[in-house]
C-alpha positions as CSV (number, residue, x, y, z in Angstrom):
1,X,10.8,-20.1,-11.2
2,X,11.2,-20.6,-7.2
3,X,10.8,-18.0,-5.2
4,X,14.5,-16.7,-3.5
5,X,16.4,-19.1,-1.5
6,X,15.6,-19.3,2.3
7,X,18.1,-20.5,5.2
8,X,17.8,-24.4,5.2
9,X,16.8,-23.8,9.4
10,X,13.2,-24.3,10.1
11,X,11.1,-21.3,10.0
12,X,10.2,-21.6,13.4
13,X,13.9,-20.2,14.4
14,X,13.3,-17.5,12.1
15,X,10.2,-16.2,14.0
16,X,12.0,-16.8,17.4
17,X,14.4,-14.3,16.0
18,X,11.7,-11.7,15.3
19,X,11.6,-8.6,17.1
20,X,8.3,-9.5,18.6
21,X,7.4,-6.6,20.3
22,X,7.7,-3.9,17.2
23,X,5.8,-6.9,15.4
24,X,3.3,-6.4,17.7
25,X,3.0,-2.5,17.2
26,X,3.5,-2.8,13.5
27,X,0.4,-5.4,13.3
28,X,-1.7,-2.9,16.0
29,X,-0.8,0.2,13.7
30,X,-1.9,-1.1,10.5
31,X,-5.2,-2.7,12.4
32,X,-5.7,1.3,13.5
33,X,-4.9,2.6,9.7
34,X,-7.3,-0.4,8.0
35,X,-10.3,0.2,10.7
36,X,-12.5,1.8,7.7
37,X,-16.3,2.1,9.1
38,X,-16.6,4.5,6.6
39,X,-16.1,1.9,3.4
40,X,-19.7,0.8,3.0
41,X,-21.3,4.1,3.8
42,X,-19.6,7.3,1.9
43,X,-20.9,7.3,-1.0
44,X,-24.4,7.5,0.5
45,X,-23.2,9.8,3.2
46,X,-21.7,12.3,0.1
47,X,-25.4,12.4,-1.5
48,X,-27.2,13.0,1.8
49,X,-24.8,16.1,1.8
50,X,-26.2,17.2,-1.4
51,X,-22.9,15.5,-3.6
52,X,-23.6,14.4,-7.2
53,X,-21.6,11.1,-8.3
54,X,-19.6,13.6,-10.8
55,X,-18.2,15.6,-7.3
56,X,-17.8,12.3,-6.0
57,X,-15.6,11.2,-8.9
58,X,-13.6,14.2,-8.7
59,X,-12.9,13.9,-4.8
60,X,-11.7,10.4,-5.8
61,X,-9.0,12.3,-8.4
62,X,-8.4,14.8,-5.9
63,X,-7.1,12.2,-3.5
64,X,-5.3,10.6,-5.9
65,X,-3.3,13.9,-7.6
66,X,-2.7,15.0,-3.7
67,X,-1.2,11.7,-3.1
68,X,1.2,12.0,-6.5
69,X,2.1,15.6,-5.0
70,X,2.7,14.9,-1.3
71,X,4.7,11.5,-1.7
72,X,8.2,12.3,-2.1
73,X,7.7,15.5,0.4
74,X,6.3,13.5,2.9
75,X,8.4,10.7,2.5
76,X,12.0,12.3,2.8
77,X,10.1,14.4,5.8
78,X,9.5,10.9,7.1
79,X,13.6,9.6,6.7
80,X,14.1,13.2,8.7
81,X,12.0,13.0,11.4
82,X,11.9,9.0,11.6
83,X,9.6,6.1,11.1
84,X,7.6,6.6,14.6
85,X,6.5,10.1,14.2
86,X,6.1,9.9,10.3
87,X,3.7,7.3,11.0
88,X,2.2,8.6,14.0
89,X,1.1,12.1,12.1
90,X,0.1,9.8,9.1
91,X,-2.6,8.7,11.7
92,X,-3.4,12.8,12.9
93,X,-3.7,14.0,9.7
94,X,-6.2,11.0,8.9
95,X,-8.2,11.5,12.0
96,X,-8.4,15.3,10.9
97,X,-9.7,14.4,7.4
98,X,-12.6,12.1,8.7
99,X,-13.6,15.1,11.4
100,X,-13.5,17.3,8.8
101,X,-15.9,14.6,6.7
102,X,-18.4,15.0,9.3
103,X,-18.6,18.3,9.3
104,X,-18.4,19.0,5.7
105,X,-21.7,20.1,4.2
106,X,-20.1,21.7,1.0
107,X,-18.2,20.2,-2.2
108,X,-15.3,22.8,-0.9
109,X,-14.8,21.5,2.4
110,X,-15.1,18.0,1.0
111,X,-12.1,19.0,-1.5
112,X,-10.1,20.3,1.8
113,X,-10.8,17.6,4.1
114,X,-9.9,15.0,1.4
115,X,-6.9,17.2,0.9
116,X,-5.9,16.4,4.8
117,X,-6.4,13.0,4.7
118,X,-4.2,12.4,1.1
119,X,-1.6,13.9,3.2
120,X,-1.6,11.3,6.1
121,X,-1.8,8.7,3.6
122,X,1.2,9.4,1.8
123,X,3.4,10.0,5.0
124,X,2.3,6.5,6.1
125,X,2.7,4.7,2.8
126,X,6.6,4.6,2.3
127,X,7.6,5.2,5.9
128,X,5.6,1.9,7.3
129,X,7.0,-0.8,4.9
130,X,10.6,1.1,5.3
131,X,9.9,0.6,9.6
132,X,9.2,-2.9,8.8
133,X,11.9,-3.7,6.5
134,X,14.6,-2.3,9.0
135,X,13.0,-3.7,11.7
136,X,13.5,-7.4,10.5
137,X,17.2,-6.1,9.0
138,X,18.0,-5.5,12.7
139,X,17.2,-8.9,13.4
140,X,18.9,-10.6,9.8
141,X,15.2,-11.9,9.2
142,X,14.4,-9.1,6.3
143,X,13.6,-12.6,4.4
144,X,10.3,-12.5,6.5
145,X,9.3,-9.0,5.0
146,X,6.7,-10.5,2.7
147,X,5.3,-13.2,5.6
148,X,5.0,-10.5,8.3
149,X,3.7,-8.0,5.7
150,X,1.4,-10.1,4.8
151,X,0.2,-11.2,8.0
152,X,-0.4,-7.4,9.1
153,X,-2.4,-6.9,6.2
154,X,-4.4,-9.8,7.0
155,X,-5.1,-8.8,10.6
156,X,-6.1,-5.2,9.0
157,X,-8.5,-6.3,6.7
158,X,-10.1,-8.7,9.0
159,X,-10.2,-5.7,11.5
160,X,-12.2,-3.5,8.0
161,X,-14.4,-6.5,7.5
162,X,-15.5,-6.0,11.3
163,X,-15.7,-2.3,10.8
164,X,-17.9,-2.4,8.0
165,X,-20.5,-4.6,9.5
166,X,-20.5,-1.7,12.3
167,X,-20.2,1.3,10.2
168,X,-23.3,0.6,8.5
169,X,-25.4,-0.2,11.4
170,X,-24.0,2.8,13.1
171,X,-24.7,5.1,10.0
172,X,-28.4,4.2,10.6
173,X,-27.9,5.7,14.4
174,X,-26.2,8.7,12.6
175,X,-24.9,10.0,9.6
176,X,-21.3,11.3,11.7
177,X,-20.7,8.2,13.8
178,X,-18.8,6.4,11.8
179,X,-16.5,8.9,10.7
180,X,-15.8,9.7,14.4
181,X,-14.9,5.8,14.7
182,X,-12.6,6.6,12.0
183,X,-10.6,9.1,13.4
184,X,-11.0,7.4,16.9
185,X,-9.2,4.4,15.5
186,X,-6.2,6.6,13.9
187,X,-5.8,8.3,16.9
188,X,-5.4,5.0,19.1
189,X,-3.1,3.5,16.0
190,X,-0.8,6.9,17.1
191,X,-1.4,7.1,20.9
192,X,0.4,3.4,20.6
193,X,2.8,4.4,18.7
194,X,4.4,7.4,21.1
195,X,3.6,5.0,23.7
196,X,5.4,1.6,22.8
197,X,7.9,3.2,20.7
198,X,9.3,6.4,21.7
199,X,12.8,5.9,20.6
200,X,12.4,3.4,17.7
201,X,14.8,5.4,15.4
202,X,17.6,6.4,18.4
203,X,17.5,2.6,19.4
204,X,18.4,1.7,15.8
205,X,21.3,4.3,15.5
206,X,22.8,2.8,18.8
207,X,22.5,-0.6,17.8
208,X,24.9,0.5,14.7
209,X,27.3,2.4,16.3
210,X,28.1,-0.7,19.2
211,X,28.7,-2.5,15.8
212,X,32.1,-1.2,14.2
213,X,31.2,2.6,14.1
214,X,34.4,3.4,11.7
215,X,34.1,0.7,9.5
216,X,29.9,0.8,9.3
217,X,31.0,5.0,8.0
218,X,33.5,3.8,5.4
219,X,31.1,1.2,4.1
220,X,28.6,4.2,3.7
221,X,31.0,6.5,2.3
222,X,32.5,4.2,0.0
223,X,28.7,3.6,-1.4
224,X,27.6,7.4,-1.6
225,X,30.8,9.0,-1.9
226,X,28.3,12.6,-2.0
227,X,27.7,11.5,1.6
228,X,28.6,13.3,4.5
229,X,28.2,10.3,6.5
230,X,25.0,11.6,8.5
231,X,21.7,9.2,9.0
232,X,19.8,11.7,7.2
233,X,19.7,12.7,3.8
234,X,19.4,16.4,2.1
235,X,16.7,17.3,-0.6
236,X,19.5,16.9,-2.9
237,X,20.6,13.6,-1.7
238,X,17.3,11.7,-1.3
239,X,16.5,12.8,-5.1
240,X,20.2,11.2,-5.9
241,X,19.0,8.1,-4.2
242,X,15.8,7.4,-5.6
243,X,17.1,8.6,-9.2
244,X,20.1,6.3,-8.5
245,X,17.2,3.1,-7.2
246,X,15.5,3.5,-10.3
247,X,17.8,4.0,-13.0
248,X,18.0,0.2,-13.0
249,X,15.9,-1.0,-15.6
250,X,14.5,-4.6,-14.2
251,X,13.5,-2.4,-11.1
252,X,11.9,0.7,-12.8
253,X,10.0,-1.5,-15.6
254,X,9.0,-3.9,-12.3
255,X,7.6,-0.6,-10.4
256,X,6.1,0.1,-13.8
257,X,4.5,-3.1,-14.5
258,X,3.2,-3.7,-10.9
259,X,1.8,0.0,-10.9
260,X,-0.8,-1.0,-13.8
261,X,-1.7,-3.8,-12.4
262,X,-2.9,-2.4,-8.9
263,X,-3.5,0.5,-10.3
264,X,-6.7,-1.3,-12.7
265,X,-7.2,-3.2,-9.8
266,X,-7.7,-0.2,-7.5
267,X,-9.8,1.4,-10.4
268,X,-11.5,-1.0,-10.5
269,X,-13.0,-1.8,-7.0
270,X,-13.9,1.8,-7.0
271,X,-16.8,0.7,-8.4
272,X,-18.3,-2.4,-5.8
273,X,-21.3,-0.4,-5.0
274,X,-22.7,1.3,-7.8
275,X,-22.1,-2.1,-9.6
276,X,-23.4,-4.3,-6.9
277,X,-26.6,-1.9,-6.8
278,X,-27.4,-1.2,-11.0
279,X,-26.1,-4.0,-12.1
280,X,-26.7,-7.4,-9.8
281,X,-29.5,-5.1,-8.1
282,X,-28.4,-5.3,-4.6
283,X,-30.2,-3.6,-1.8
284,X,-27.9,-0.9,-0.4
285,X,-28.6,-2.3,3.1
286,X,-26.8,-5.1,2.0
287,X,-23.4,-3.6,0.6
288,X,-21.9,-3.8,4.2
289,X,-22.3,-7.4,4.5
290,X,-20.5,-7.4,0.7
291,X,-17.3,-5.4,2.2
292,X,-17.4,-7.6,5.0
293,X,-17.1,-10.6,2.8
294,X,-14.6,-8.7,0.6
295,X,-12.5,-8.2,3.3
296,X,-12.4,-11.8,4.7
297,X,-11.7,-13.2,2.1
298,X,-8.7,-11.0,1.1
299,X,-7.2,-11.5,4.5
300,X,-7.8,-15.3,4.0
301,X,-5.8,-14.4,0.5
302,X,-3.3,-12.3,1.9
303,X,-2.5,-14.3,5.2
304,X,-0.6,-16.9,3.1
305,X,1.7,-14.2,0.9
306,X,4.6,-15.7,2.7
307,X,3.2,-19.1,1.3
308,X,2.9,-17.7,-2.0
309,X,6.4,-16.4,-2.0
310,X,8.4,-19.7,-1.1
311,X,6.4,-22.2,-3.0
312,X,5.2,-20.1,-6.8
313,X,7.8,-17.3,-6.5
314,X,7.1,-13.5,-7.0
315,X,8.2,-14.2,-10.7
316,X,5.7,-16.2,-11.3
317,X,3.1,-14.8,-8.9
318,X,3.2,-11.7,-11.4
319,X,3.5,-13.5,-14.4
320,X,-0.4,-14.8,-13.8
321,X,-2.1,-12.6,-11.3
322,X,-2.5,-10.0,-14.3
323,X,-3.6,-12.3,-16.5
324,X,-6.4,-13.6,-14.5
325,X,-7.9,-10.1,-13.6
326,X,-7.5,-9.0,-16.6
327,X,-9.3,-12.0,-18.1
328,X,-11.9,-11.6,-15.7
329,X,-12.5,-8.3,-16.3
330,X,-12.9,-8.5,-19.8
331,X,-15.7,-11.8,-18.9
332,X,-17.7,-9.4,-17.7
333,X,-18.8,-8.2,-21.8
334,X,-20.5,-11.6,-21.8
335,X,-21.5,-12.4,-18.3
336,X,-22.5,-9.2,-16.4
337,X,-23.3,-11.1,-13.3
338,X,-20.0,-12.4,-12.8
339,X,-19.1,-9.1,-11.3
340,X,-19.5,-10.1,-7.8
341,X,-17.2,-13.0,-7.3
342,X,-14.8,-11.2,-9.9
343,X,-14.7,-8.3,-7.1
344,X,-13.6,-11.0,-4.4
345,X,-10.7,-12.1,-6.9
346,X,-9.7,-9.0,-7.5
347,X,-9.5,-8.1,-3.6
348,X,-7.2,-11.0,-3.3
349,X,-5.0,-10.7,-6.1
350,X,-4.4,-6.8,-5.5
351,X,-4.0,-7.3,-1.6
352,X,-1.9,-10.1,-2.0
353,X,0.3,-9.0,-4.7
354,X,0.9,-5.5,-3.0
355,X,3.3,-7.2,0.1
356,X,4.8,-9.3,-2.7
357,X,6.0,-6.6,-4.7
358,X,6.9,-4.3,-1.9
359,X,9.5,-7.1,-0.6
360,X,11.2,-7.0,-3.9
361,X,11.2,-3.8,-4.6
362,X,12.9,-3.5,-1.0
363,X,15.6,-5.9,-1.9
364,X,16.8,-3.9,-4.1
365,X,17.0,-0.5,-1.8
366,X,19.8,0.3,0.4
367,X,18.7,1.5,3.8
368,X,19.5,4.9,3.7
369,X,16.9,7.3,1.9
370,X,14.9,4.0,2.1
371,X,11.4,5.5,2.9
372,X,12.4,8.4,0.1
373,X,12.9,5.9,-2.6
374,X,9.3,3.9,-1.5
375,X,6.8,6.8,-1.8
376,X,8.3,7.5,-4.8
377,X,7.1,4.2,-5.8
378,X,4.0,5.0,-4.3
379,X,4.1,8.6,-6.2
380,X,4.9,6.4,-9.6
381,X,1.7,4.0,-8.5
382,X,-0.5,6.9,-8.3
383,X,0.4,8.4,-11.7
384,X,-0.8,4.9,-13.3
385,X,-4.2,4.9,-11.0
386,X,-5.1,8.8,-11.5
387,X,-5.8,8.6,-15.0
388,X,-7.4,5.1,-15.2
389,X,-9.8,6.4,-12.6
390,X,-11.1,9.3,-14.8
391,X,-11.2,7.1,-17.8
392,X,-13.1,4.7,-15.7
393,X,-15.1,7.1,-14.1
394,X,-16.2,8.8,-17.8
395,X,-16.5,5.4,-18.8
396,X,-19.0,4.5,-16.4
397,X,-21.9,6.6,-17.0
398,X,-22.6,4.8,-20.3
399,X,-22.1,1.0,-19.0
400,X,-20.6,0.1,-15.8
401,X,-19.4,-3.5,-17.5
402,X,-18.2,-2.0,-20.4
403,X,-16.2,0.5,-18.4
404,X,-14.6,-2.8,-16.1
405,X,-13.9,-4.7,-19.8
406,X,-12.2,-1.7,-20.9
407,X,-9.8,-2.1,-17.8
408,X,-9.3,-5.6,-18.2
409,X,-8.1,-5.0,-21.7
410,X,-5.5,-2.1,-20.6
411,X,-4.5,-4.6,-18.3
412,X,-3.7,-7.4,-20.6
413,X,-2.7,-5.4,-23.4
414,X,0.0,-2.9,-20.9
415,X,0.9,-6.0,-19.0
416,X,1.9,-7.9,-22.2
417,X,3.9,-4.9,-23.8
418,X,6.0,-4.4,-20.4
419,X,6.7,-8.1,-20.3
420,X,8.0,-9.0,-23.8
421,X,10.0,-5.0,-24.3
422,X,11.2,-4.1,-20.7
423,X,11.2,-8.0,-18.9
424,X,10.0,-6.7,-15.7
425,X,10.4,-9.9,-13.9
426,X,14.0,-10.1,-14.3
427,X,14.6,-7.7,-11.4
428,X,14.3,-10.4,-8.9
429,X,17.9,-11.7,-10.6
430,X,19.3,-7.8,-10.6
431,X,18.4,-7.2,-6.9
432,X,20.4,-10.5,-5.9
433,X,23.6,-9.4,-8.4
434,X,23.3,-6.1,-6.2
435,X,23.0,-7.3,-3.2
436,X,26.2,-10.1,-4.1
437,X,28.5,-6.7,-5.5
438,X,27.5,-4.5,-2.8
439,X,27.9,-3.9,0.8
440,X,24.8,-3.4,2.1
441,X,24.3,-0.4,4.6
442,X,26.0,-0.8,8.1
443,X,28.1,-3.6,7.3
444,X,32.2,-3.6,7.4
């Protein structure tokens, strides 16, 4: 099926219509956020603090429950305080984490720094795609959400296959150093923001009220009739919105059958070096030219999402994306060796389907509570990720490719069930009947 229906002007007077300047600072921040020198290193750096893989396993759960427990407080902290400073403290608490890192010489302080640094993540993960979307809305180009999403993530991942060529040569200086170019990065990523943006939020509330204040009110009332017509939303309210978002079916089994599939992906890629090194026998010198090559070649994936979207359609994006990871996981049972290309398809599928998803799921949001109903997304991704890490993790000890098979086959197997009982795919159709019988937020 094609993808949704575009203006019949040239995409070129789209782009001049862009915001270009927030652009800019959206593509800058996620550049500071994706600037991992850490990647290729940590799991060496945990053992040369004493760490066994099992601690290192349960750090990696750790994160991922502290994520699932922080992402709806964070994000409806994020709707009160706005986008800038939700993101800009996503970026503190990160540099926090990787200083605590470097000084951590004990599984506790590991647990707390990683604790931190779960924290940051979830403020940034619904507030950033809910600046973007709103940014483009102020501009009547939120049909470019995928395309500039896209894009960012390309330019971050380009910017982590840098940084993982010069965390590993700067490990070799010293064990800290790259952790400190961790949370130097972050800290530049939030610097720019209070800099370039200071009043991003109070700029957007003017720009509604010179449009028709009363009648922008009485569209919002008429569409939350709980509403007392402020910007921001009560505990009570943001849990009515997202409860409202996903009550509709095509959405929730969409967020449900994206979720499995990034979440074996994620699960996954955990594994790259302890793979590349027992199974292909890769030198561990070697595994930061791998994440360099990992990341390239995502970004090359990733830089066309807006491609993808116009020409195969999200539909059928996600109707063979799945299929192919989950077919190439399960290869691995007879061909071991396949493990490394199947790593680079797997960075490109997950990094490309993540923007595509996120744009559809954001069609089908109303602006207010917006950031509120996206890290509950984030929240619901997590709960599909958490357990197939311990299962992979357990999993792992006894054969690393019967472990990756295993995922491939919850893959396929979930994937299949979700598409025949719950038709995930049909929420594409559902957000544009929406969107048809609704006003959307701001408009008379």
């Amino acid at each position: 099926m094609p993808g949704p229906a575009r203006d019949s002007e040239p995409f070129e007077s789209v782009a001049d219509r862009l915001p270009s300047r927030p652009v800019g600072v959206f593509y800058l921040y996620v550049v500071s956020r994706s600037l991992a020198f850490t990647v290729p290193i940590y799991v060496v750096f945990y053992q040369s603090r004493g760490l066994s893989l099992a601690q290192f396993g349960l750090l990696e759960a750790t994160f991922t429950v502290a994520v699932l427990g922080f992402e709806f407080p964070t994000g409806y902290l994020a709707d009160r305080i706005g986008r800038r400073n939700g993101l800009a403290l996503a970026n503190a608490l990160g540099a926090a984490g990787a200083v605590g890192y470097a000084l951590a010489h004990s599984f506790p302080a590991f647990l707390v720094a990683v604790v931190v640094r779960a924290v940051g993540a979830t403020f940034s993960s619904g507030a950033s795609d809910a600046w973007l979307y709103e940014m483009l809305a102020d501009a009547d180009a939120e049909a470019e959400f995928a395309r500039v999403s896209g894009r960012a993530r390309a330019l971050g991942l380009a910017g982590q296959a840098g940084a993982a060529l010069v965390g590993s040569r700067a490990y070799a200086v010293s064990h800290v150093l790259p952790w400190a170019l961790d949370a130097a990065a972050l800290l530049g990523g939030a610097a720019l923001l209070l800099v370039a943006v200071p009043s991003e939020d109070a700029e957007s509330n003017q720009k509604n009220a010179k449009g028709n204040k009363k009648e922008v009110q009485k569209a919002e009332n008429d569409s939350d009739p709980d509403s007392d017509g402020s910007d921001y939303l009560t505990p009570s309210e943001a849990v009515a919105v997202t409860r409202t978002a996903l009550a509709r079916p095509g959405l929730r089994a969409f967020v449900a059958y994206t979720a499995l599939f990034l979440g074996v992906v994620s699960s996954a890629l955990l594994f790259v070096q302890p793979v590349s090194v027992e199974v292909l026998s890769i030198a561990p010198e070697r595994l930061g030219t791998i994440y360099a090559g990992l990341t390239l070649v995502s970004a090359a994936a990733v830089s066309q999402t807006g491609r993808i979207e116009e020409v195969v359609g999200v539909e059928d994006w996600f109707r063979v994306a799945p299929f192919l990871a989950g077919v190439g996981l399960v290869a691995l049972l007879a061909e071991p060796w396949l493990a490394l290309p199947l790593f680079f398809l797997l960075r490109a599928l997950g990094a490309t389907s993540r923007p595509l998803a996120d744009g559809r799921i954001n069609d089908g949001i109303r602006s207010r509570g917006r950031a509120s109903v996206l890290s509950t997304v984030s929240m619901l991704r997590s709960v599909a990720v958490a357990p197939l890490k311990i299962a992979a993790g357990a999993l792992a000890v006894a054969a690393l490719p019967r472990m990756l098979a295993a995922l491939g086959a919850v893959l396929l197997v979930g994937g299949g069930a979700l598409a025949l009982w719950a038709a995930p795919l049909s929420v594409g159709r559902e957000s544009e009947a929406v969107r048809a019988s609704t006003p959307a937020d701001g408009e008379g």
